[in-house]
C-alpha positions in Angstrom: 0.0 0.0 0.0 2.5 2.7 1.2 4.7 1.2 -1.8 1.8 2.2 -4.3 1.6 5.7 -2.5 5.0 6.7 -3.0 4.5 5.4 -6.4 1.7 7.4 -7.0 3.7 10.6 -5.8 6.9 10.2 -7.7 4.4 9.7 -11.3 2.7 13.0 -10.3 5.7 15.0 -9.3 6.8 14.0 -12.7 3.3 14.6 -14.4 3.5 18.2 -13.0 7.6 18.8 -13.9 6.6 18.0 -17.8 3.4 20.0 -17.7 5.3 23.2 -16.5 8.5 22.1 -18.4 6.2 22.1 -21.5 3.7 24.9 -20.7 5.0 28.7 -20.7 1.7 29.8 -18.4 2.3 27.3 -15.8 5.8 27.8 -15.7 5.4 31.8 -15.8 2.9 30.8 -12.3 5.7 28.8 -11.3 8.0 31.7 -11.1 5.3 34.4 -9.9 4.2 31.9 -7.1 8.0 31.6 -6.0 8.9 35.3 -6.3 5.7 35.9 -3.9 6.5 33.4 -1.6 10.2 34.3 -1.4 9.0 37.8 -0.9 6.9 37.2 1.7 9.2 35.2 3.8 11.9 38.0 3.2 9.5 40.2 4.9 8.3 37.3 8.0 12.5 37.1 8.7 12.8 40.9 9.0 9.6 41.5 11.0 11.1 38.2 13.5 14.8 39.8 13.3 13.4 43.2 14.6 11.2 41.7 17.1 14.3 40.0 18.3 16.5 42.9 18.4 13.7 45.0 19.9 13.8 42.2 23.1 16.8 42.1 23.2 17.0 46.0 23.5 14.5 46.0 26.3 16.8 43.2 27.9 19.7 45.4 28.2 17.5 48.5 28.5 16.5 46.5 32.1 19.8 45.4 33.0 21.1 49.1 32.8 18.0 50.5 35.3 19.2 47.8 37.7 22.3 48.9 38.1 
């Protein structure tokens, strides 16, 4: 069964890579979709590396009234 499965994955994944390799619109999606996606994780990592550096910020902004 799981055999079958896995065969059943590999024989789309390679249904979908010829139907993009052949297709200019899909493959123009393709490379939208990916831009987008890239783009939108660019902008999760800065909003996480800010929030990071902000704590951090506070952390030593706390340390410095304690003394």
């Amino acid at each position: 069964m799981e055999k079958l499965f896995c065969l059943g994955v590999a024989l789309g994944m390679v249904g979908g890579a010829l139907l993009v390799a052949n297709s200019y619109k899909a493959r123009s999606l393709v490379k939208k979709s990916q831009a987008e996606i890239i783009d939108k994780m660019d902008e999760m990592m800065d909003e996480r590396l800010k929030a990071m550096s902000e704590g951090e910020e506070k952390k030593t902004a706390k340390k410095k009234e304690q003394k």
